[in-house]
N, C-alpha and C positions, 0 to 999 in steps of 0.2 A: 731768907729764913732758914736754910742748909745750911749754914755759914759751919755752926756747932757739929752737926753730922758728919759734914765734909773731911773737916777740921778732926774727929775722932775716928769717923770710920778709914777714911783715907790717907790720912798724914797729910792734906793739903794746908799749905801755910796761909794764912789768912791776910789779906791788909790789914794795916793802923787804919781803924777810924772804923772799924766795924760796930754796930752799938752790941751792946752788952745783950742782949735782949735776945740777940740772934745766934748769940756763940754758949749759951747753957746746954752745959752736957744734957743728952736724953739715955733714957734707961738699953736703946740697942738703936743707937746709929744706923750702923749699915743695913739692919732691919729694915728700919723708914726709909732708908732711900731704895732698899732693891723694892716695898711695896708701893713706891709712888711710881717705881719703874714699870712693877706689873698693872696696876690702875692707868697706865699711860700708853699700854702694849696687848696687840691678843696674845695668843698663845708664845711661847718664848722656848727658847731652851738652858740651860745654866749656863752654855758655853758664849751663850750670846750676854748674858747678863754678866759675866765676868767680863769680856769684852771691852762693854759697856764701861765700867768701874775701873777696869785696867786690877783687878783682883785672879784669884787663882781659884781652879775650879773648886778647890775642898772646901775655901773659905766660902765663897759664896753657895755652895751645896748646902753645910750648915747652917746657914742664915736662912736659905729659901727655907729648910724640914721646921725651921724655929716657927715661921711666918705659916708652915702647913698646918702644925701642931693647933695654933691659935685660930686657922679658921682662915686667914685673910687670903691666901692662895692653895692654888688647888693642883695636884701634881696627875698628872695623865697622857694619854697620846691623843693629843685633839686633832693633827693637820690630816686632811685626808690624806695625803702622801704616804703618809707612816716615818715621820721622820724621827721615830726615837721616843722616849718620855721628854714630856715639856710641862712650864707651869703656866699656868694663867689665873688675872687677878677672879675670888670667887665672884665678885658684882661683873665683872666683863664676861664671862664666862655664860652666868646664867641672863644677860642680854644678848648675847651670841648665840644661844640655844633658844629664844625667845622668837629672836628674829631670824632665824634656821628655819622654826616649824612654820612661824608667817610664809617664808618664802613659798613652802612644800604646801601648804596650804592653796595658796592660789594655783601651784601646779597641776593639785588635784581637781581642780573648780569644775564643774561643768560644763560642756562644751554647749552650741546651740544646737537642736536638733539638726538643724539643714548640714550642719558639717557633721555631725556624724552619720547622719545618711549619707554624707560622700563618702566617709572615711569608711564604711563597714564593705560596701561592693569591693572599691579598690582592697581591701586588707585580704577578702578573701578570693582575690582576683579571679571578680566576675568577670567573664569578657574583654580580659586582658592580654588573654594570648603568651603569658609570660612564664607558665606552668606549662613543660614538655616532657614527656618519655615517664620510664619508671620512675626519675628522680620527682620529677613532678606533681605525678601522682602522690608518693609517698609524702608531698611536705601538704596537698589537698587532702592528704589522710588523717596529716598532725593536724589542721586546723579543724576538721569535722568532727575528731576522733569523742566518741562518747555522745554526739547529739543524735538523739534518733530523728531518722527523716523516714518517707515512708519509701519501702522497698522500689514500689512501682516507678519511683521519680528517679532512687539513685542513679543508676545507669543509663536513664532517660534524659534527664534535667541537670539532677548537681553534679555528676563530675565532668561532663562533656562542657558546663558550663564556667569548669573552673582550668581544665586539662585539655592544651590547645592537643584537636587527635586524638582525644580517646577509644581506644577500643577495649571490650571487656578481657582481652589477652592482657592487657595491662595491669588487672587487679588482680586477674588469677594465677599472676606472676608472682605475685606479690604475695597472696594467699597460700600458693600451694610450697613456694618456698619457708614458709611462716613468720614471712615479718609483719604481716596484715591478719589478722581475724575479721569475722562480722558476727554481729548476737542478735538477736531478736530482743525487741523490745514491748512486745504486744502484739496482739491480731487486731487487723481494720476488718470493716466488714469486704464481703466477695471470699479473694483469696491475697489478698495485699496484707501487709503488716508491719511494724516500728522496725528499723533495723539500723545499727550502730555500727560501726567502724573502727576498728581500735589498732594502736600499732603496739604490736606484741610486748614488748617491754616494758612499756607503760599501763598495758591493760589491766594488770592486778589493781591500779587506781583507780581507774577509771570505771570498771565495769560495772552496774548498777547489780542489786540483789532481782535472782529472781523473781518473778513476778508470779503471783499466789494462782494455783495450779489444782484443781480435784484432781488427784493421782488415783488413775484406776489400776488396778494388776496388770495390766499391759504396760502401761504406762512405767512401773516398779520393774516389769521384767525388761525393758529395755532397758532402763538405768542401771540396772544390774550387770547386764550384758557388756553395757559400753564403759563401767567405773576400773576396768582394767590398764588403763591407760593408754590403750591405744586406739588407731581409727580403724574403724569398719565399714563396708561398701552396703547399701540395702542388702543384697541377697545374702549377705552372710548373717546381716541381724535378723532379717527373717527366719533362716534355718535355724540359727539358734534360740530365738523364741517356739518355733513351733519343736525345736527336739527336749526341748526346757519343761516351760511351763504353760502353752499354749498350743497344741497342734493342730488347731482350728482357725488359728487367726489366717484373717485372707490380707494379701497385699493392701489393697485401698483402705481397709483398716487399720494396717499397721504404717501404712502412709501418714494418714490422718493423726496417729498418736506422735510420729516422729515429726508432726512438725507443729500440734501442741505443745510439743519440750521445747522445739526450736524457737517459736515466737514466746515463749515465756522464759527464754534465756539460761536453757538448763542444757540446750544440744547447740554444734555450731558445724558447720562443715568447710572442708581443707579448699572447694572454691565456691564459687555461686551460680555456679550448675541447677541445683536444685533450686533455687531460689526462680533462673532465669524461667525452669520447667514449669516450675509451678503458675509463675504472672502470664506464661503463655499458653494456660493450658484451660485458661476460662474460656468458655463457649457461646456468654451473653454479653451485648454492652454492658459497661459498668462493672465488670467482672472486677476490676483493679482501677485506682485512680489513673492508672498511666499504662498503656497497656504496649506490651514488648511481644516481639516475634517468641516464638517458640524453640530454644537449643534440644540438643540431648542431653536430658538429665545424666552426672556424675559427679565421682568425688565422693568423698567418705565422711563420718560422721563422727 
C-alpha cells in the first residue's frame, strides 16, 4: 500500500502489475512514510531516519518540522543519555510516559513494616560497628542532624550506639572546630532537655524557630551582650551584665537564664561542656532521664 509513497518520495521503480489502487499520489509521501516510521520507533534522531530512507539530513529535517507543525511527532531530548534532540511519534511518546510513571509508581509502593524495621537500625547503623573516628561521627551527625533526642541519652545511648569508640573528645572536636553545632530544643522536666545536632553548613536548613520564651530584662541583657558576634566564657557575660544593667545578678541566676535561652534555641555553646555539667550536676534520682558523670564545665556561648 507504499507502493505510490515509495515510488514519489524515493524514486523507487516499481514492478508491472502493481494495482492502481496502490500507486495514487498522496498529498506528502515522505511525510507518511517517516510517520509510519516514528509510530513504529521510540524516540529516533533525524540521523537515524535518514539512514533509514537512504535520504539526506535537510530533506528529512523538513519533512519531520512538517509532521511537528501538524501535531503527529514531537521533537525533544527524551533518551536519558542525552543524546541530542530526537523525535518521537506523539501517541508513542505519551504511552512511554504512561508507562514511565507505572514503573515509578510501584517503586514507590510501600514496603512491609517487618522490612523496614530491618531497614531503619541497619541505615542508621545501630550496632554495626562500621562508623569510626571523627569521620564517623560526622556522617552519625548528617543522619541525626535536626532531630531532637533528649540530651541525657545523646552521649549516653545514640552516638556510642551508632560510633564504634566513642568518646565525647570526638564531638568536641568536632564542635570547637565548627563543623558541628548543638541547640536546644526544649526543657524536659529535672535538668535534662531536647537538643539537636547540626553540621554547620547545612544548619541555616535545618535549624527549627525558637521556641516561645517570657524574656525577662536579664534574659534581653544577655542577648544584648552576646548579639556581637562573637563567643563569650560565663565569667565575662557575667561581668558584663552586672557592669551593664544588672549589678545584683548572682551567678546561679544568671546560670539559670543562660540556659533558658539555650534550651529554647536562642544560645548554643562551642562544646558540650556545659551541657555534660549541667546532667551531672543533679543531686536526686531522676534528676535526668539518663544520668552522666560530672565534667568541668567550659567553653563559650
Amino acid at each position: 500500500e507504499d507502493a505510490g509513497r515509495l515510488r514519489d518520495a524515493l524514486g523507487t521503480a516499481l514492478p508491472v502489475g502493481v494495482p492502481e489502487a496502490f500507486t495514487e499520489p498522496v498529498k506528502d509521501p515522505l511525510g507518511d512514510l517517516l510517520a509510519r516510521f516514528a509510530r513504529t520507533h521510540g524516540p529516533f534522531t533525524s540521523s537515524q531516519a535518514a539512514a533509514r530512507f537512504g535520504l539526506g539530513a535537510a530533506v528529512t529535517d523538513g519533512a519531520l518540522q512538517r509532521l511537528a507543525a501538524g501535531g503527529r511527532v514531537v521533537q525533544g531530548e527524551f533518551h536519558p543519555s542525552g543524546i541530542g534532540q530526537e523525535w518521537c511519534d506523539a501517541t508513542v511518546l505519551r504511552r512511554l510516559r504512561r508507562r514511565s510513571l507505572a514503573a515509578l509508581r510501584q517503586e514507590l509502593e510501600p514496603v512491609a513494616p517487618a522490612a523496614l524495621a530491618t531497614f531503619l537500625p541497619q541505615w542508621q547503623h545501630l550496632g554495626s560497628h562500621s562508623l569510626r573516628g571523627i569521620d564517623g561521627l560526622a556522617r552519625a551527625v548528617e543522619q541525626l542532624q535536626g532531630a531532637p533526642v533528649p540530651a541525657s541519652a545523646l552521649e549516653r545511648l545514640i552516638l556510642p550506639s551508632r560510633v564504634s569508640g566513642y568518646t565525647p573528645a570526638l564531638l568536641d572536636e568536632l564542635t570547637t572546630t565548627g563543623e558541628v553545632l548543638w541547640a536546644g530544643a526544649g526543657a524536659l522536666s529535672g535538668k535534662d532537655g531536647w537538643v539537636s545536632l547540626h553540621l554547620a553548613d547545612t544548619a541555616p536548613l535545618l535549624l527549627a524557630p525558637p521556641h516561645p520564651l517570657e524574656l525577662s530584662a536579664l534574659h534581653e541583657s544577655v542577648l544584648t551582650i552576646l548579639s556581637g558576634g562573637y563567643g563569650l566564657f560565663f565569667r565575662q557575660i557575667a561581668d558584663q551584665v552586672r557592669a551593664t544593667t544588672h549589678p545584683d545578678a548572682a551567678d546561679p541566676h544568671l546560670a539559670d537564664v543562660l540556659w533558658d535561652l539555650s534550651w529554647s534555641g536562642r544560645l548554643t555553646n562551642d562544646t558540650l561542656a556545659p551541657l555534660r555539667a549541667l546532667l551531672g550536676s543533679g543531686r536526686t534520682a531522676g534528676s535526668t532521664a539518663h544520668r552522666a558523670r560530672r565534667p568541668v564545665p567550659r567553653g563559650r556561648y
